[in-house]
C-alpha positions in Angstrom: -13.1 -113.6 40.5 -13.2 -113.2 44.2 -15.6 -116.4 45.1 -13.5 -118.9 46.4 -15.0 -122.6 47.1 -13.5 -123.9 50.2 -12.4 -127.3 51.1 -16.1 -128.0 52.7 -17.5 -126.5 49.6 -18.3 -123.1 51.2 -18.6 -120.4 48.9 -16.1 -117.5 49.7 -15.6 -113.7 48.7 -12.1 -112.3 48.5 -9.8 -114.3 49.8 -11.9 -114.1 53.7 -14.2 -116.2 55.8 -17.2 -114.0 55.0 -19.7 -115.9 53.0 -21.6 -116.1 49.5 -24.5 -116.4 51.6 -23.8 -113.7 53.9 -23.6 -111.3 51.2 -26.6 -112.4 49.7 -28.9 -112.2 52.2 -28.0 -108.9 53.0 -28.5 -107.8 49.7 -31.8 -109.5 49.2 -32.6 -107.5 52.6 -32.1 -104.3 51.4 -28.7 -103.6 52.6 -26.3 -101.8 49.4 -23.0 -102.7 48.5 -21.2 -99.7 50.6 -23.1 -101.0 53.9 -22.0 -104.7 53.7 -18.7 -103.8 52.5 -19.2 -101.5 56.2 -20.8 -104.2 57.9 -17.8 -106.7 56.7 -14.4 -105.0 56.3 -12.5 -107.7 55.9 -14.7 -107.9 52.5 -13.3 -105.3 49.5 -16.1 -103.1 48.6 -15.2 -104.4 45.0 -15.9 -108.1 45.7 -18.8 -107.2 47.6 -20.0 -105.8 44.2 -18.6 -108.5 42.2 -20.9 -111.2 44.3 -23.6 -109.5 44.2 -23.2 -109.0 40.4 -22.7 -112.6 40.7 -25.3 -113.3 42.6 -27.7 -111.6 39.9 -26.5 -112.9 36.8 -26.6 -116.6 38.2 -29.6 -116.0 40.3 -31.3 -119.5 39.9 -27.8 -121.6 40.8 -27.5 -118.9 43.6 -30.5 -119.6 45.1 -30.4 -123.4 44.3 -26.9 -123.6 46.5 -28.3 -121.3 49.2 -31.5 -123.7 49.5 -29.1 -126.8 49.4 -27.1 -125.0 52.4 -30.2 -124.4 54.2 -31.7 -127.7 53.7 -28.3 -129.3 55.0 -28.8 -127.0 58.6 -31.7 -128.3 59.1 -30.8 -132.0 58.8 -28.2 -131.0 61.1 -29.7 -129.1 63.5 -33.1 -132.3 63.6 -30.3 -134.9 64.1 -28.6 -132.8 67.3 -32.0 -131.9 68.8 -32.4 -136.1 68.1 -29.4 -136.6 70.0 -29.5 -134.2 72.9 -32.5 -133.4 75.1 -32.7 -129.9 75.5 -34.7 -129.9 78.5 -31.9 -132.2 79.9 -29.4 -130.2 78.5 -30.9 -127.1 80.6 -30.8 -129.1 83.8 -27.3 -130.0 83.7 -26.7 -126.5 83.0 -29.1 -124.8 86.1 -27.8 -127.3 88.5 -24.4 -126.3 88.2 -25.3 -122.8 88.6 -24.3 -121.0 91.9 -26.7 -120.6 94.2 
């Protein structure tokens, strides 16, 4: 099978850094197997059609890990924008601009 789970617990396809989710959502967006194998060469256009035919035939635990990712980037993303003050942020960032 050419899903790998990685050390963070990242879902893989063949052996590269491209994504489950990647693949997913392309495919849920239209996209067939040729044009994300096109759209991702280091993917094999065989394990882009082995996750997608993964993908459908565990569509429900797909889906659940997907939501889980998505639910964990936005926990992220609220304690950053807690952190840092983007307006501040932009300041710093203008004033050091040339003039």
């Amino acid at each position: 099978m050419p899903l790998q789970v990685d050390a963070d617990g990242v879902v893989r396809v063949g052996g590269t850094r491209v994504t489950l989710d990647t693949i997913v959502v392309a495919f849920q967006q239209g996209a067939t197997a040729e044009e994300i194998a096109e759209q991702y060469p280091a993917v094999a256009l065989s394990d882009v059609y082995a996750a997608i035919a993964f993908y459908l035939r565990h569509q429900s635990a797909v889906d659940a890990y997907l939501g889980e990712g998505n639910r964990q980037s936005d926990a992220l993303r609220q304690r950053l924008e807690a952190k840092y003050d983007r307006q501040e942020i932009r300041n710093r960032l203008l004033a050091r601009r040339p003039q």
